[in-house]
Structures are given as C-alpha cells and as structure tokens.
C-alpha positions as CSV (number, residue, x, y, z in Angstrom):
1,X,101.8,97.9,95.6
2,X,98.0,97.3,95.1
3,X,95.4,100.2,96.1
4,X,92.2,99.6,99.0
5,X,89.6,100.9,96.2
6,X,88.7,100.1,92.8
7,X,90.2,101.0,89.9
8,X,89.9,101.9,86.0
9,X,91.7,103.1,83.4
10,X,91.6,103.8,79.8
11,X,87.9,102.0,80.6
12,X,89.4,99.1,81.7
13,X,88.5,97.5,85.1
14,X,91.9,96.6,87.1
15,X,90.4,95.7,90.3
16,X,87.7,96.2,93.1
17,X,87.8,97.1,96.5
18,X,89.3,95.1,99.4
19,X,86.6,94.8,103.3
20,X,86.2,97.9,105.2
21,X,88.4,96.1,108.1
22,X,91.4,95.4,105.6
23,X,92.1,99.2,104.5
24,X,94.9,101.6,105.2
25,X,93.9,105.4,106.0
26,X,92.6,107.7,108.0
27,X,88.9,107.0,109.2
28,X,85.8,106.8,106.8
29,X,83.2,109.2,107.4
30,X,79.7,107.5,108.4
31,X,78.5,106.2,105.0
32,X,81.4,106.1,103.2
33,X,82.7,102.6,102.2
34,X,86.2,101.4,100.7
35,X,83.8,101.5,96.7
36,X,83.7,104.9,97.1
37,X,85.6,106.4,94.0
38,X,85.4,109.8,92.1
39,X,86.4,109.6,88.0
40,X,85.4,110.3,84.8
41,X,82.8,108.9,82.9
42,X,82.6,108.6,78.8
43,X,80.5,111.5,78.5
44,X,84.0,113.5,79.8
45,X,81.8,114.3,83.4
46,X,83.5,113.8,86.5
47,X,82.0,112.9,89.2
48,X,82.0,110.9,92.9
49,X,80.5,107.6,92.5
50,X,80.7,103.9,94.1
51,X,81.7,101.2,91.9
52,X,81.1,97.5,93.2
53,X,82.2,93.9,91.7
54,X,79.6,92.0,89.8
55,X,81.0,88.0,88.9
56,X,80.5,84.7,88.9
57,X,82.4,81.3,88.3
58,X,80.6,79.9,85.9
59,X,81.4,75.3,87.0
60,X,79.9,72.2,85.5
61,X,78.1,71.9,89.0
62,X,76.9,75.5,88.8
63,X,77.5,79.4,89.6
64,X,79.8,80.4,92.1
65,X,79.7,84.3,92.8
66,X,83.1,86.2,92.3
67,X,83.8,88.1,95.9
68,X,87.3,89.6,94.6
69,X,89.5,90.6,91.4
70,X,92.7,91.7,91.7
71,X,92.8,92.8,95.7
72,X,95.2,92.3,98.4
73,X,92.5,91.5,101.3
74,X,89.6,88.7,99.7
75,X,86.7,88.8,101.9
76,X,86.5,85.3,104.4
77,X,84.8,83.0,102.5
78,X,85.3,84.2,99.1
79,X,86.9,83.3,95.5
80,X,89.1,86.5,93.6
81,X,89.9,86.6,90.5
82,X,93.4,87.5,89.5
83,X,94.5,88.6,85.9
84,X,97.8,90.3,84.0
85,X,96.8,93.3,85.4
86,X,97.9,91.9,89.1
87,X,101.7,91.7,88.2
88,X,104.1,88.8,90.1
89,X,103.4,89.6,93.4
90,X,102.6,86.9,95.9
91,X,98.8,86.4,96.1
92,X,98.8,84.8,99.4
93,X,98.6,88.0,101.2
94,X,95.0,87.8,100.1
95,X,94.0,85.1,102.3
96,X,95.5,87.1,105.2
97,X,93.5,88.9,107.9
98,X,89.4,88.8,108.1
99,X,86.7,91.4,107.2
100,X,87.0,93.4,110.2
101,X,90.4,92.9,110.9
102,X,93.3,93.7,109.0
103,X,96.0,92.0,111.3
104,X,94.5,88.5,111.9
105,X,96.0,85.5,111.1
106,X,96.4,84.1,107.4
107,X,93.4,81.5,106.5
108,X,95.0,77.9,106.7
109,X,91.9,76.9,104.7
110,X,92.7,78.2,100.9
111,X,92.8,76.7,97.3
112,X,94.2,77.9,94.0
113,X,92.6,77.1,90.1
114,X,94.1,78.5,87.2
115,X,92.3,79.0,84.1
116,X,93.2,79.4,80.8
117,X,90.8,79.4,77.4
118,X,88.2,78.5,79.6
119,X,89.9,75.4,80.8
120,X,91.1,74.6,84.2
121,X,95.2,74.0,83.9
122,X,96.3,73.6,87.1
123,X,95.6,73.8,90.7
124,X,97.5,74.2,94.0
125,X,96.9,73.8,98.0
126,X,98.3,77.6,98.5
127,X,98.3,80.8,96.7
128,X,101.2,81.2,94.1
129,X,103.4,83.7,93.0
130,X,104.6,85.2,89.5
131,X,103.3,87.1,86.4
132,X,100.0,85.9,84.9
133,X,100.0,85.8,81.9
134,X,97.1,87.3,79.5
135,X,94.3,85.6,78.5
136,X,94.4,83.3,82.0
137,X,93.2,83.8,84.9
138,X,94.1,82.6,88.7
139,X,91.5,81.5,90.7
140,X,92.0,82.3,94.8
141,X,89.7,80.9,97.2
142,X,89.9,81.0,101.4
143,X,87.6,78.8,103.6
144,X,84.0,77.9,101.4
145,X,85.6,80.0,98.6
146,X,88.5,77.1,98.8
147,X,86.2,74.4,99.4
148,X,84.1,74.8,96.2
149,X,87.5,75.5,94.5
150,X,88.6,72.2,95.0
151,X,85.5,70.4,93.3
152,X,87.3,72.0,90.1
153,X,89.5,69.2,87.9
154,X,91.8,69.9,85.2
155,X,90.4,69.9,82.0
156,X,86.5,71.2,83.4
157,X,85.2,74.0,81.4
158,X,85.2,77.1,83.5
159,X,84.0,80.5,82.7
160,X,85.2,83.8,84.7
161,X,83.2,86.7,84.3
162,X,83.3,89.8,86.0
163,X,82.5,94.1,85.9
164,X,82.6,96.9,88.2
165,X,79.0,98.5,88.4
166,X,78.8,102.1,89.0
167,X,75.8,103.2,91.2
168,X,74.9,105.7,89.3
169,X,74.6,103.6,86.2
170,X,78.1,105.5,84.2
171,X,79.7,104.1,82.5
172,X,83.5,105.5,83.5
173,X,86.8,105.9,81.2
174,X,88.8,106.2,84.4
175,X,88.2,105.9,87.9
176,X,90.5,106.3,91.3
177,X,89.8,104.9,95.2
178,X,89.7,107.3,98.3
179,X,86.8,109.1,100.0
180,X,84.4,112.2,99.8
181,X,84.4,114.9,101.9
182,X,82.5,117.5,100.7
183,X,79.3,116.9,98.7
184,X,77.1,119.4,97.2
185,X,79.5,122.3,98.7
186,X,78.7,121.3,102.1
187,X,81.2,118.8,104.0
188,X,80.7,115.3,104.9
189,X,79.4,114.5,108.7
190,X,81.9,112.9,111.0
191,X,85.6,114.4,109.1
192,X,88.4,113.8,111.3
193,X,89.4,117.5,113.0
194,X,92.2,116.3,115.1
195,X,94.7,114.5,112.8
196,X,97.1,116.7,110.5
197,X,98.9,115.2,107.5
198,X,100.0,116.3,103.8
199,X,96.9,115.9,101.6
200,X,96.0,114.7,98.2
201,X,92.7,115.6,97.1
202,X,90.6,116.0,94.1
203,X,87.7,119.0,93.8
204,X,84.8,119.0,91.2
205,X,83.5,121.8,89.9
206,X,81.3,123.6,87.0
207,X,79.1,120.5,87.1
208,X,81.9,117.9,86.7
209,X,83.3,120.2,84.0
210,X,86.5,121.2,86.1
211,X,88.5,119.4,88.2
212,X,90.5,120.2,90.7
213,X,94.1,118.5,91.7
214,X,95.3,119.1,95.0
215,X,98.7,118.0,96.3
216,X,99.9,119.8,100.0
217,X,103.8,120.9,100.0
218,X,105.7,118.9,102.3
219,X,108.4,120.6,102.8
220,X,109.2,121.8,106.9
221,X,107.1,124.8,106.8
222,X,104.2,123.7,105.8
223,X,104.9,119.8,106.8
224,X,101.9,120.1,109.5
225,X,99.6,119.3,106.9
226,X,95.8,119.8,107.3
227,X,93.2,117.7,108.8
228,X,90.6,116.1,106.8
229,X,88.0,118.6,108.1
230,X,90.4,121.5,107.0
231,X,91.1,119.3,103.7
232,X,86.7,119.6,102.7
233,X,87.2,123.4,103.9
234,X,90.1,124.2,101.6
235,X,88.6,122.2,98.6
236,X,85.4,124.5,99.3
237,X,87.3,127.3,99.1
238,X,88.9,126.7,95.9
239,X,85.8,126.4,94.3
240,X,84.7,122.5,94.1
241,X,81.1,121.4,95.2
242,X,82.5,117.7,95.6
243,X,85.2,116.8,97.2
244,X,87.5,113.6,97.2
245,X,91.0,112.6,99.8
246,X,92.8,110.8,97.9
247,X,96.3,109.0,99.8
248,X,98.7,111.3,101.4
249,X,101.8,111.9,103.6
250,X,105.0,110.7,101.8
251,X,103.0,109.6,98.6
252,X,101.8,113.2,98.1
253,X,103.6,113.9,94.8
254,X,102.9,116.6,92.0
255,X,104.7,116.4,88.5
256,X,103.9,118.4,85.8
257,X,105.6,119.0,82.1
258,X,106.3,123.0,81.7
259,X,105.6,124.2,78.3
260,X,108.9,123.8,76.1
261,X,110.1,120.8,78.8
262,X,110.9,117.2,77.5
263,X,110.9,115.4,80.6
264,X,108.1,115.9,83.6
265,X,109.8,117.1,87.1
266,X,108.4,116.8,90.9
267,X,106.6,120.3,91.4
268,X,105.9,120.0,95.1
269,X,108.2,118.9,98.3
270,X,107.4,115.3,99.3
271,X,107.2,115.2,102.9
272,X,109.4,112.3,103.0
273,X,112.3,114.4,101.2
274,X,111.9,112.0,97.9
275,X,109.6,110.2,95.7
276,X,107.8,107.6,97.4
277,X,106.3,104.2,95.2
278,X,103.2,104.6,94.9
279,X,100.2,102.2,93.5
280,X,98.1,104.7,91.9
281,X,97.4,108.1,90.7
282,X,96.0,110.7,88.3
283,X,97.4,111.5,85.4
284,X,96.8,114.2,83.1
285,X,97.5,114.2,79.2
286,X,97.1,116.8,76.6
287,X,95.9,115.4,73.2
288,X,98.2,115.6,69.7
C-alpha cells in the first residue's frame, strides 16, 4: 500500500522516493528517476518537477543524514524515518532487497529507535509493526544505517528533521509519483513502443493553467491499452505540452460526482472488472 515516488498533500510531505532498483513499472525513460513527480505548487501552477529528501539525525555524537521517510525500499546503508503518516504496516519490508535489486534478500544487519519529544523511547534488533502514533517518530536503519542506530540509548536527546526539495525551488500544495513523457510538446527519448496496457496519465497545459486527467477504459474492447509511446502521443494530442504516466492496468480508476449526485460513482471500466486498492491518486474538489 505505499507508492515508489514522493508524495504531498494539502502541503504536507508523506514520503520520498524508494532506489531506482526497488520500483514497480514499466521502464524509465533515460533521465528519468523514481523523484520524478508532476503537482501543483502554491502559486496554483502545475507543473513536472523532481522532489528529493533532505534530513538528518541530529545525536549527541553528531549528524547522521536521513536516506528515507516513509518508503517501502530504504536504500543499503541507510536510516528512514517513519511517522503517522506510514499507517501499521510492517516496516521490515524496508530492509528487504538492495539498490539495484528489488528481489534480493532481506538485510540481516538492521536496528530500530523510536523517538518521541525528542527523546529516544525504545529500541529493537528488528523492524516493528503497528500504528505510530503522532508526534513520534520510528527510526529504521539496515547495515551502517543500523550500526550508528545502535550507539543511540534511551533517554539521548535526538532530533529528526527532514523536507522534500523541489528542483525547481516550488514550493508545492500537492504532489504525485510517476514519470514524464512528453516535455515541451515533444516526447521523451527512449518510451517503451512495444508494451500495451490501460493508462493513467496527467497532461499540462495553458502554462500549467490546465490540467489534464487521463484514465484509459478497460473494458474488452478497448482492454489493449496503449503503449507508453502512444500514451506521450495521445496526451499531445489532447492538447498538453507536458506529460506525466501515472500507475495503470487494474488501478486505472475514474470517479467523478455528476452535478445533482450525492455520492461519486466509477466513470470508466477497470480492466480488472472492479475497483482495485490503490495507494495513491488525484483528487479533484470544488470549493463551497
């Protein structure tokens, strides 16, 4: 249930971005990474943007740089950070797999330190389970990221700190992981032509002004989807000089609230037949 990419919403940061070698999807195209993320900022532009962690572990021996908050894949080496917004799923899965790949073997080397009003409360051999509560947060180290973790005490002041940076310097009321593939109307080098799934997309247009939603039917006769080439081609098409794929197949889902409607209702056919659980997604509201 947690996304690859970074995340924000209502302004608030819910998490960064898990290694290249740990995410789920169809390939990147060349210079794309898993920070890649297209939102809107607080001047109410969208645009495409990267957004990357900046934190630290502040320690009585010293600063110890944040590599995670709130991922399912921490890099090798690294401490995350894991708040309220993470829910009561296991954080072990974390320590799982390496940069590059996704399916290797847990880290036998990790370490756990939860702190709460700046104080270190507890610590553990092995990631934990269950809800965080707010105003603490969990500490998750695997191989030097656990070995610094466990020159932490209980009682020893320790101060978590952490932001996601935008690389263009925005400061962003919302934000959503996924790709480009089109940029400045033209598409991206290197999008995949051969494979054909249902699509979820975002367009910008009218200088961030307008945006797009995209959501492919999934129902039989159209269930051969587009590839991501085609995706770019259609977003063009439509209008938007950037484009963003967002995730697709099954969790492909458009719901909308007609005008005179209490309730909202699927619009589209989801190619698996239903609604499928989905981490993430965009959400539209009108004011009053």
């Amino acid at each position: 249930g947690s996304a690859v990419g970074p995340e924000i919403a209502d302004g608030h940061p819910l998490k960064a971005a898990v290694p290249k070698g740990q995410r789920f999807g169809p390939a990147l195209p060349s210079g794309s990474t898993t920070e890649d993320v297209v939102g809107v900022g607080t001047d109410r532009t969208a645009r495409i943007d990267r957004l990357s962690l900046s934190g630290s572990v502040t320690t009585p021996a010293g600063r110890l740089k944040l590599g995670g908050l709130n991922q399912y894949a921490l890099p090798v080496g690294s401490i995350g950070a894991y708040t309220s917004d993470w829910g009561s799923a296991s954080r072990a899965r974390a320590t799982c797999g390496t940069d590059t790949r996704r399916s290797a073997p847990c880290s036998k080397d990790t370490y756990e330190v939860t702190v709460r009003n700046g104080r270190v409360v507890a610590t553990s051999g092995k990631p934990g389970t269950g809800t965080i509560p707010a105003g603490t947060t969990v500490l998750v180290g695997r191989e030097d990221g656990a070995r610094q973790l466990r020159k932490l005490t209980k009682g020893q002041s320790v101060r978590v700190e952490h932001r996601l940076v935008a690389a263009s310097g925005v400061r962003y009321a919302f934000a959503i992981g996924g790709f480009p593939v089109l940029r400045n109307g033209a598409p991206l080098k290197g999008l995949d032509a051969k494979a054909t799934a249902v699509r979820t997309a975002v367009g910008i247009a009218n200088g961030g002004h307008r945006l797009l939603l995209v959501a492919l039917d999934g129902r039989p006769a159209y269930r051969r989807g587009l590839t991501v080439a085609e995706l770019a081609a259609q977003l063009k098409k439509l209008g938007a000089t950037e484009g963003f794929d967002l995730d697709g197949g099954g969790s492909s889902t458009l719901v909308a609230r007609p005008r005179g409607a209490t309730r909202v209702s699927v619009r589209n056919h989801p190619s698996d037949g239903s609604e499928r659980a989905v981490p993430n997604g965009i959400g539209v509201f009108a004011a009053g």
